[in-house]
N, CA, C and O atoms as a CHARMM CRD file, in Angstrom:
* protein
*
  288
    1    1 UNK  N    121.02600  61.95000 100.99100 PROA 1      0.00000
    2    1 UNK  CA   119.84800  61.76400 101.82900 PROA 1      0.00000
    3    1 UNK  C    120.23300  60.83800 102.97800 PROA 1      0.00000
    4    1 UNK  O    120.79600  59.76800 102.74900 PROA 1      0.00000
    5    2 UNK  N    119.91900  61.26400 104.27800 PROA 2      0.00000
    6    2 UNK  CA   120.30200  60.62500 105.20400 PROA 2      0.00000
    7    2 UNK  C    119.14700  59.56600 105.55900 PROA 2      0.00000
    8    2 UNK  O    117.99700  59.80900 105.19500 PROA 2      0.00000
    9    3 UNK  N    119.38400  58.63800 106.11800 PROA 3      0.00000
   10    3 UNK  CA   118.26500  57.74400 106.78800 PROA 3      0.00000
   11    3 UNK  C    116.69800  58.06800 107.88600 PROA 3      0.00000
   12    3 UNK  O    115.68200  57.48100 108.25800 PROA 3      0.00000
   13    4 UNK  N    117.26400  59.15400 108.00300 PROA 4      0.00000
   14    4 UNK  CA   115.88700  59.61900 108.60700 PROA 4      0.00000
   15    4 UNK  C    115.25600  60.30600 107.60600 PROA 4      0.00000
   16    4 UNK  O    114.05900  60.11100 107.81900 PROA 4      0.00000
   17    5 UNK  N    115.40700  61.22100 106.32500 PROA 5      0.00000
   18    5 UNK  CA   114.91800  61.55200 105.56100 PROA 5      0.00000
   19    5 UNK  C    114.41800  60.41800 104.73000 PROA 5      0.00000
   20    5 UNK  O    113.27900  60.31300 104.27600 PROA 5      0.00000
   21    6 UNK  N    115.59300  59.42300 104.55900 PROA 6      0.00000
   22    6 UNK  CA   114.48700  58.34800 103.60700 PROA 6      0.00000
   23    6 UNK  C    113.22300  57.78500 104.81300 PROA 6      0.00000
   24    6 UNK  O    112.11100  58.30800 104.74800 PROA 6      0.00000
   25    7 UNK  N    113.43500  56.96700 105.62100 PROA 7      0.00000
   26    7 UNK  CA   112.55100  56.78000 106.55200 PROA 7      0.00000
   27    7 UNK  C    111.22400  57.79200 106.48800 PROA 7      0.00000
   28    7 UNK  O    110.05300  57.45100 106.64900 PROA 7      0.00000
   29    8 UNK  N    111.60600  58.79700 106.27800 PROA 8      0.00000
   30    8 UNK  CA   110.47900  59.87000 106.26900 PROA 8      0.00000
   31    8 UNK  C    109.81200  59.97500 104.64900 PROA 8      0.00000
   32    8 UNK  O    108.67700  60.37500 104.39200 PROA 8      0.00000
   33    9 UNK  N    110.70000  59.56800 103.78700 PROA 9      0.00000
   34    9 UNK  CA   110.06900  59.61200 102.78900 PROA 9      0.00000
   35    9 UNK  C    109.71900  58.66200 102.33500 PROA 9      0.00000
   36    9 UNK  O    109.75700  58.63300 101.10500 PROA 9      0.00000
   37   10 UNK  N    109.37500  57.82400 102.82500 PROA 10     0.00000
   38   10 UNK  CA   109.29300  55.85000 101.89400 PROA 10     0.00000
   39   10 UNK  C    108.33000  55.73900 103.86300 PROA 10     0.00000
   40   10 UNK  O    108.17500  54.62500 104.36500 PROA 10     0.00000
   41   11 UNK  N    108.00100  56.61700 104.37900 PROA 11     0.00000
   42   11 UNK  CA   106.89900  56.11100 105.28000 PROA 11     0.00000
   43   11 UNK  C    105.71300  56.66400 104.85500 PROA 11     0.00000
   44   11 UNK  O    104.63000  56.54100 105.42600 PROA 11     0.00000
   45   12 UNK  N    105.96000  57.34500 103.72600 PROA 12     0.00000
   46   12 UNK  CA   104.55200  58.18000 103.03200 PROA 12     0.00000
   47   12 UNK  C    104.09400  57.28800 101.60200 PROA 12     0.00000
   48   12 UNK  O    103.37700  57.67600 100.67900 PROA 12     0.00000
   49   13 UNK  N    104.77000  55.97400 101.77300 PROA 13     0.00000
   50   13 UNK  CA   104.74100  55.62000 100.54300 PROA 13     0.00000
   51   13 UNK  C    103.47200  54.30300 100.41200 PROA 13     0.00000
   52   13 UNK  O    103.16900  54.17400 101.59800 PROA 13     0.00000
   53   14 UNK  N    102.66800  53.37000  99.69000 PROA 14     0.00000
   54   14 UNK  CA   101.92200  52.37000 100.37300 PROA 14     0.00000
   55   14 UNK  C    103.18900  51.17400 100.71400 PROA 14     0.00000
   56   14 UNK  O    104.34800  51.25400 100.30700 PROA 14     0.00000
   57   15 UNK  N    102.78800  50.40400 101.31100 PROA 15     0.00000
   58   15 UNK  CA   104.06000  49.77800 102.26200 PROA 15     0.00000
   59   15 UNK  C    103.87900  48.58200 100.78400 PROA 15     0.00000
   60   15 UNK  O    105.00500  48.10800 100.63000 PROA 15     0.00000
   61   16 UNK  N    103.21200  48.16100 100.04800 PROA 16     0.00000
   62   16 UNK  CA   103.64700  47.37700  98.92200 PROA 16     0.00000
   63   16 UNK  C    104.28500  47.81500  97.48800 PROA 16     0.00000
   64   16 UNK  O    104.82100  47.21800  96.55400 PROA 16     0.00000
   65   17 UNK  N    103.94000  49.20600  97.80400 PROA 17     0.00000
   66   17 UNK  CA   104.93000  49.65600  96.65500 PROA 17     0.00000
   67   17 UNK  C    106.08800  49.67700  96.57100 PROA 17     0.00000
   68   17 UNK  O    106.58300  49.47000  95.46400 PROA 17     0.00000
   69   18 UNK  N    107.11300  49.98800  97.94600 PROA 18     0.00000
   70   18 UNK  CA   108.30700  50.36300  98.85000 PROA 18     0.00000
   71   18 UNK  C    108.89800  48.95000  98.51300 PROA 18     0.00000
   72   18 UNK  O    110.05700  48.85400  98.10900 PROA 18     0.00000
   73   19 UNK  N    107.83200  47.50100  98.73700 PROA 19     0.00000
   74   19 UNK  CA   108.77500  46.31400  98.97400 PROA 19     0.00000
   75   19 UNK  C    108.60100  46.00900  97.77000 PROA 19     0.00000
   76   19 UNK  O    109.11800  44.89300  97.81900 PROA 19     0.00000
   77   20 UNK  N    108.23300  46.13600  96.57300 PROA 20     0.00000
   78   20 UNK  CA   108.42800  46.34600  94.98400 PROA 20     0.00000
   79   20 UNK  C    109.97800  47.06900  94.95800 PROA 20     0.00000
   80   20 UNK  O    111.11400  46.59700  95.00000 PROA 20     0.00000
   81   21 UNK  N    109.55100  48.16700  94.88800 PROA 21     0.00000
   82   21 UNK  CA   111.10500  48.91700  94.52900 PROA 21     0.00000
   83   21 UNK  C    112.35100  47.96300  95.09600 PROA 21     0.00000
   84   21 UNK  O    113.11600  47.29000  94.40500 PROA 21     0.00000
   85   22 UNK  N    112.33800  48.11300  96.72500 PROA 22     0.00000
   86   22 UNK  CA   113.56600  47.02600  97.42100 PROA 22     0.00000
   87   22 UNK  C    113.43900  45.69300  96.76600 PROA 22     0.00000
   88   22 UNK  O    114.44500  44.98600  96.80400 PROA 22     0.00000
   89   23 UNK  N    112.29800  45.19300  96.12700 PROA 23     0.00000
   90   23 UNK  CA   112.61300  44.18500  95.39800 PROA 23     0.00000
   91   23 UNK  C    113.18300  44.34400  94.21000 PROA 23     0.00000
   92   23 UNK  O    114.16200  43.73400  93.77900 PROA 23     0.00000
   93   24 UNK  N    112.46600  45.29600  93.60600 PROA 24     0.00000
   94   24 UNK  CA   113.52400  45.45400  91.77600 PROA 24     0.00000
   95   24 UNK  C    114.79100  45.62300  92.50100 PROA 24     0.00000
   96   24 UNK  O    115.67100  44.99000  91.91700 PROA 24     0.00000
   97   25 UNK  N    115.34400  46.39200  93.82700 PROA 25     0.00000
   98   25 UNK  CA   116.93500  46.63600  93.77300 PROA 25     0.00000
   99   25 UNK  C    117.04200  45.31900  94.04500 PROA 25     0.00000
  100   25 UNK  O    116.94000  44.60000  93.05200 PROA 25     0.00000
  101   26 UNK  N    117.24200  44.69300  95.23600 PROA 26     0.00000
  102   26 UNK  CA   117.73800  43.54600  95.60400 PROA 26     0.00000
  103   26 UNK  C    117.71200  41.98500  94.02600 PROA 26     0.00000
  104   26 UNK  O    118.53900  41.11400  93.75500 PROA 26     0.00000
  105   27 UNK  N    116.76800  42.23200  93.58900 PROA 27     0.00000
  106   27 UNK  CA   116.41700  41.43300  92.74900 PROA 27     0.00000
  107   27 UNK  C    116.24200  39.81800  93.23000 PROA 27     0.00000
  108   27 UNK  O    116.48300  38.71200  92.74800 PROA 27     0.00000
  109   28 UNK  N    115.76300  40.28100  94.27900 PROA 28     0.00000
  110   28 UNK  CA   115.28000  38.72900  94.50500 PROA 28     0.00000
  111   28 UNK  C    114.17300  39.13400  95.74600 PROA 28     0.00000
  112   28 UNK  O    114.28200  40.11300  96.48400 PROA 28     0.00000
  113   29 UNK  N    113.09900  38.13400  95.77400 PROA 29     0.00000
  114   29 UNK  CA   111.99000  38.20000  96.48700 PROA 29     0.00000
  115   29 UNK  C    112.27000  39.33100  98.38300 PROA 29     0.00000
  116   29 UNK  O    113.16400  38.98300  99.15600 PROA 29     0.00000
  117   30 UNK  N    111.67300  40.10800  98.59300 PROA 30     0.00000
  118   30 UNK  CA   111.37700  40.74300  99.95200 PROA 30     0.00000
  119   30 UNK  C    110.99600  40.20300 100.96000 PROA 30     0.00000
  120   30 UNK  O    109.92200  39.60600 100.88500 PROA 30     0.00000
  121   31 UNK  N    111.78100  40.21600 102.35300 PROA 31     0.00000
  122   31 UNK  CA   111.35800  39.80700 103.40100 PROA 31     0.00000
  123   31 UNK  C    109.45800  39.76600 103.58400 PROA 31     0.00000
  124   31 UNK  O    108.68400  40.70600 103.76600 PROA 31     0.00000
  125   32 UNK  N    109.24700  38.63000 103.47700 PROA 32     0.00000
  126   32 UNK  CA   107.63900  38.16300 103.43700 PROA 32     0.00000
  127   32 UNK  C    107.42700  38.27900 104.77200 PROA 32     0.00000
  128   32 UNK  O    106.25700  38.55600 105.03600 PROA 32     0.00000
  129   33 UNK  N    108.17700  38.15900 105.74100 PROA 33     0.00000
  130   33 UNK  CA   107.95300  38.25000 107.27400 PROA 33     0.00000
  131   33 UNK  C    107.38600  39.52100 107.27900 PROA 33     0.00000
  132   33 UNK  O    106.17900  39.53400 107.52200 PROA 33     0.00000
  133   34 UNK  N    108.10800  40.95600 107.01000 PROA 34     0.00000
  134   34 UNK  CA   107.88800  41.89500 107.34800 PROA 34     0.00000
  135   34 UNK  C    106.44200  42.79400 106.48100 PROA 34     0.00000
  136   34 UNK  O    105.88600  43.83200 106.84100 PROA 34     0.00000
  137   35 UNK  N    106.22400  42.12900 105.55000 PROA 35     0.00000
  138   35 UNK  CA   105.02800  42.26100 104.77500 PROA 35     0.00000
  139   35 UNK  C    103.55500  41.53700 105.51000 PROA 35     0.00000
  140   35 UNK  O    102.38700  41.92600 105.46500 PROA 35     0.00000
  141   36 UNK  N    104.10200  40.48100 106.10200 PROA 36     0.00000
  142   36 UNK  CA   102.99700  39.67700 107.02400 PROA 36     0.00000
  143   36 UNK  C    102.86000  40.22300 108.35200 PROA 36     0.00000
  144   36 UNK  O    101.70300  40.37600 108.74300 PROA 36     0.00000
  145   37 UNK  N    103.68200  40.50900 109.03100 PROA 37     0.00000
  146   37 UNK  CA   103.70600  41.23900 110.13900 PROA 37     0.00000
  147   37 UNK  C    102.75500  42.59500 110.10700 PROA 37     0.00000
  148   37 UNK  O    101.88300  43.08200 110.82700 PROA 37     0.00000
  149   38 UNK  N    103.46700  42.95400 108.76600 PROA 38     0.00000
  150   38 UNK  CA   102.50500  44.65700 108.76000 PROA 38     0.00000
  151   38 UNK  C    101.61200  44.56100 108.10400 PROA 38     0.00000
  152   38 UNK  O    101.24100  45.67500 107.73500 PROA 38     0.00000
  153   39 UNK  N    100.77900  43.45900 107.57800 PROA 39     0.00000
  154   39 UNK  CA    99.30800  43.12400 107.04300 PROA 39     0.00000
  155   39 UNK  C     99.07100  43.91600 106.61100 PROA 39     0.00000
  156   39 UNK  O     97.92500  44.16500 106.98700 PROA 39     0.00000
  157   40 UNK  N     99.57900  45.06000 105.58100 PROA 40     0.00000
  158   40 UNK  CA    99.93600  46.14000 104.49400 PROA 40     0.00000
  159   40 UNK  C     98.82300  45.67700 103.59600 PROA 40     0.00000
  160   40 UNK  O     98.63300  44.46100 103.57400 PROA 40     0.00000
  161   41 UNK  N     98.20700  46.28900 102.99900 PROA 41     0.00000
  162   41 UNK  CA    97.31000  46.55400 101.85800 PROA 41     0.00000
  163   41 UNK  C     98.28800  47.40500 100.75600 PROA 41     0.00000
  164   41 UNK  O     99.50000  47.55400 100.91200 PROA 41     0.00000
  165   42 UNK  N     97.46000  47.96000  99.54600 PROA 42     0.00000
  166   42 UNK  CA    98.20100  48.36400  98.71500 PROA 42     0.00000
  167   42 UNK  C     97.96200  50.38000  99.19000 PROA 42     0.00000
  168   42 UNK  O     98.64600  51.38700  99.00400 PROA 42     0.00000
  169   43 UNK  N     96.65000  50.09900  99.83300 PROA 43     0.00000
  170   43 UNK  CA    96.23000  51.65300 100.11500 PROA 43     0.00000
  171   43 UNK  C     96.82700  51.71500 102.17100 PROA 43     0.00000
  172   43 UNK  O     96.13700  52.09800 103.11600 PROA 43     0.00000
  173   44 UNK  N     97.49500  51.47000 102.18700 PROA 44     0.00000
  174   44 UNK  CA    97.62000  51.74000 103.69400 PROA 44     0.00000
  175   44 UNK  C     99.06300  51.74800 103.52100 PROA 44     0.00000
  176   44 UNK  O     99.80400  51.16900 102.72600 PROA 44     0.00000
  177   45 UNK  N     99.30600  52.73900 104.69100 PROA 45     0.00000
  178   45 UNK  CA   101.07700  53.06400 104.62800 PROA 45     0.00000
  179   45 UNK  C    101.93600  52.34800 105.64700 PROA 45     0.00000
  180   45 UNK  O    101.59000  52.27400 106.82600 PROA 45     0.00000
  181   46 UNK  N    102.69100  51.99400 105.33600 PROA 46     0.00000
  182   46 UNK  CA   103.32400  50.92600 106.58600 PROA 46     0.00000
  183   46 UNK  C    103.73300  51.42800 108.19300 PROA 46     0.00000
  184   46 UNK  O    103.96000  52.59900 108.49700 PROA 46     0.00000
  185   47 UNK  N    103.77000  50.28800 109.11700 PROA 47     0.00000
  186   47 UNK  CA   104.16100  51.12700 110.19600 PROA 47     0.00000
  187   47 UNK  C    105.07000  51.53100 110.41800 PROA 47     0.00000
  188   47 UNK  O    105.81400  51.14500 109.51600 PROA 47     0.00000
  189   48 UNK  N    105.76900  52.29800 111.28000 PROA 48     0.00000
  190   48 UNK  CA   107.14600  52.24700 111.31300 PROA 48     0.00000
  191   48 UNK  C    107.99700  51.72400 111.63300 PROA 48     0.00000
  192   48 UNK  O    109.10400  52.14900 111.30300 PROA 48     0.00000
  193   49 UNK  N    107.83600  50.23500 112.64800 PROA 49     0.00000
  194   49 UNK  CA   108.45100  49.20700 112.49600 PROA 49     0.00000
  195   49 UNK  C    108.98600  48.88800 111.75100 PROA 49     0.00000
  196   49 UNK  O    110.19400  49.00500 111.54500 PROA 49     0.00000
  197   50 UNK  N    107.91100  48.22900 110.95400 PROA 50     0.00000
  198   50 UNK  CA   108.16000  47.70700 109.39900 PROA 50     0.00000
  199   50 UNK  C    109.60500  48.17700 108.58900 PROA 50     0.00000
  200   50 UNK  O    110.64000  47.53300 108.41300 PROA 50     0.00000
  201   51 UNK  N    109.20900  49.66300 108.14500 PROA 51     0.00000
  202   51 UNK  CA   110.41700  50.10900 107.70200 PROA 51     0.00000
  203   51 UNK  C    111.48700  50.32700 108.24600 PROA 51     0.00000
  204   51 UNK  O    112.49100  50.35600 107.53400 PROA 51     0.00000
  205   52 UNK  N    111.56400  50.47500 109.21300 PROA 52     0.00000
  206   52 UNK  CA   112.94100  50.75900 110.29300 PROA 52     0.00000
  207   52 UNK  C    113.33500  49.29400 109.94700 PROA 52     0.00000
  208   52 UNK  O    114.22100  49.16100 109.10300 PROA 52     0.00000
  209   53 UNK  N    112.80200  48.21400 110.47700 PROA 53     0.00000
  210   53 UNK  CA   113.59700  46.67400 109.88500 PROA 53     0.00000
  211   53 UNK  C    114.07700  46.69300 108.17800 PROA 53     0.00000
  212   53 UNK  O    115.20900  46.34100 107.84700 PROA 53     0.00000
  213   54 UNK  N    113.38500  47.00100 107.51100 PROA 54     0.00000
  214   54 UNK  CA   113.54600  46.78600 105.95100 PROA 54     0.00000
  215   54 UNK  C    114.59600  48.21800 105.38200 PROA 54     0.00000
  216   54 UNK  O    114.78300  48.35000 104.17300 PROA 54     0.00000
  217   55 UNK  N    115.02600  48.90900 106.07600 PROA 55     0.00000
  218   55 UNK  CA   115.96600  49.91300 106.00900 PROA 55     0.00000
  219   55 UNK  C    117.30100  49.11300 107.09500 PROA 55     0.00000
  220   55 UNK  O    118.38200  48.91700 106.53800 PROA 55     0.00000
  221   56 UNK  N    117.24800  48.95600 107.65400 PROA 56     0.00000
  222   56 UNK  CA   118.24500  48.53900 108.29400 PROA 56     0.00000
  223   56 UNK  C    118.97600  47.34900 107.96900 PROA 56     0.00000
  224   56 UNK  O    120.11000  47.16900 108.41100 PROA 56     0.00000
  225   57 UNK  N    118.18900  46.23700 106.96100 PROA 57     0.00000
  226   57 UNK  CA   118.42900  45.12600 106.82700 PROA 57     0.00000
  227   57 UNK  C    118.72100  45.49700 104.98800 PROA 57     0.00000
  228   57 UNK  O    118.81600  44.57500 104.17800 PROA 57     0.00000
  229   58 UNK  N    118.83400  47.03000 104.55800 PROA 58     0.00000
  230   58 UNK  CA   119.44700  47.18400 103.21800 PROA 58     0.00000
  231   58 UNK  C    120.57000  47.54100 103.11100 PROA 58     0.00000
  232   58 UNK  O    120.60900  48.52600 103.84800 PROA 58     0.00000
  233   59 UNK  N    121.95700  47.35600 102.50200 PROA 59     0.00000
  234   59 UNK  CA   123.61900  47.54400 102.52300 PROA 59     0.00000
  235   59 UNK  C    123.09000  49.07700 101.96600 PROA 59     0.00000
  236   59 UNK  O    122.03300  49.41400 101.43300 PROA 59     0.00000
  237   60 UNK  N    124.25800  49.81000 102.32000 PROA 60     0.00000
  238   60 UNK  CA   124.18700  51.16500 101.78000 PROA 60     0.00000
  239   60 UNK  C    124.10100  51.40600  99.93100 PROA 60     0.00000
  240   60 UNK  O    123.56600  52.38500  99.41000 PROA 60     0.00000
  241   61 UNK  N    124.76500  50.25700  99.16500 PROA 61     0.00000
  242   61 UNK  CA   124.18100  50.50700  97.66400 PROA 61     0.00000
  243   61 UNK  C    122.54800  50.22300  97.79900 PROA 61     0.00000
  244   61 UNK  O    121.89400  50.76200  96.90700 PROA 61     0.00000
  245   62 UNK  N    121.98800  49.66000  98.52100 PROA 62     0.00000
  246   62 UNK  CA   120.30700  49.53300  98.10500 PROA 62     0.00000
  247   62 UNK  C    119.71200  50.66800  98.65000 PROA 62     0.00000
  248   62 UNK  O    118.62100  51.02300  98.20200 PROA 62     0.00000
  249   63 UNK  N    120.31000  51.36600  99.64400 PROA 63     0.00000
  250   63 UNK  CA   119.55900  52.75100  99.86000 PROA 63     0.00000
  251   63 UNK  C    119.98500  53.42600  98.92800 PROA 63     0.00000
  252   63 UNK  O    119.08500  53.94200  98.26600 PROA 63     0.00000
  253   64 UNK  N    121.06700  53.65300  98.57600 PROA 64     0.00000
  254   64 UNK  CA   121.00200  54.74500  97.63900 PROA 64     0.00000
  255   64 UNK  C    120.67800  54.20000  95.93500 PROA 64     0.00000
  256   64 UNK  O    120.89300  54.89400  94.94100 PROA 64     0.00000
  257   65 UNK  N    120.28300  53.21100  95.93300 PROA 65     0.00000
  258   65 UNK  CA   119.65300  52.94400  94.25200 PROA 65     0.00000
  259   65 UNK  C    118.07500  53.17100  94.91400 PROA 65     0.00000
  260   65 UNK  O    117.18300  53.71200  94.26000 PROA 65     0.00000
  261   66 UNK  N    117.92000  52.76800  96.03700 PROA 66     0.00000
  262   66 UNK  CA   116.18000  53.02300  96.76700 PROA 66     0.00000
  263   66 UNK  C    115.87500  55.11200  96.43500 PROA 66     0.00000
  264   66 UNK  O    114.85700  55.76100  96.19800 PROA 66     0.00000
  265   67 UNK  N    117.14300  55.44400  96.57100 PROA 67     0.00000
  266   67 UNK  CA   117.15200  57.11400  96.64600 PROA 67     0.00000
  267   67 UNK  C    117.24200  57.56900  95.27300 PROA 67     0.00000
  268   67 UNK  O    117.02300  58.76600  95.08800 PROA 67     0.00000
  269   68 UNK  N    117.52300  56.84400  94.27900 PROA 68     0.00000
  270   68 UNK  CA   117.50000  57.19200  93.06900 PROA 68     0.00000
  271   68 UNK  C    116.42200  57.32600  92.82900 PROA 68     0.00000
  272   68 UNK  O    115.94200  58.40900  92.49400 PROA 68     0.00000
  273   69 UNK  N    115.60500  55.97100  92.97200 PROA 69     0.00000
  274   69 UNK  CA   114.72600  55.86100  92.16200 PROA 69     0.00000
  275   69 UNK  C    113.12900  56.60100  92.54800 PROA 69     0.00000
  276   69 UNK  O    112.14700  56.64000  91.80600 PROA 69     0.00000
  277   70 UNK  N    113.29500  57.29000  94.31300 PROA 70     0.00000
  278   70 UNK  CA   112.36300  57.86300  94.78700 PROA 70     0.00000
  279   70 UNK  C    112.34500  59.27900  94.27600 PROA 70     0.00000
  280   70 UNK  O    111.33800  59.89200  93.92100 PROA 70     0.00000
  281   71 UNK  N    113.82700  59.80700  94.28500 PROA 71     0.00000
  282   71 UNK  CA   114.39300  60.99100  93.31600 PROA 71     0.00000
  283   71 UNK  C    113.45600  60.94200  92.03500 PROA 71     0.00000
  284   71 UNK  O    112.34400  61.46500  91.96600 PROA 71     0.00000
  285   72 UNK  N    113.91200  60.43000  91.32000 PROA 72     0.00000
  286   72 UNK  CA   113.87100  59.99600  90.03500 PROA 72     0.00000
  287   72 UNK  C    112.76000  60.34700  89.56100 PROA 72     0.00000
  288   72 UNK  O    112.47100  60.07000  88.39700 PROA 72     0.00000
């Protein structure tokens, strides 16, 4: 899965569920900036800002354990 497909698929997602998952991978707390910035609810989907930063700022093992587990 390339990065525009995840982008496309984790922009359909609610934007606090997405920084759950990147949190179980990373295992340590999620950029709070980018959660405050996008004043995300649990029912609203993030902008695309948002994720374009929080994809870009993941090493290639966290996208693809992020791709497992959207797979999955």
């Amino acid at each position: 899965m390339k990065n525009e497909q995840l982008l496309l698929r984790i922009s359909e997602m609610p934007y606090e569920d997405l920084l759950k998952k990147v949190g179980d991978i990373r295992e340590a707390r999620v950029d709070a900036r980018a959660a405050s910035a996008n004043k995300a609810t649990k029912k609203t989907k993030p902008k695309k800002a948002a994720v374009d930063k929080l994809v870009d700022t993941m090493t290639a093992d966290e996208k693809a354990k992020l791709i497992a587990l959207l797979e999955g």
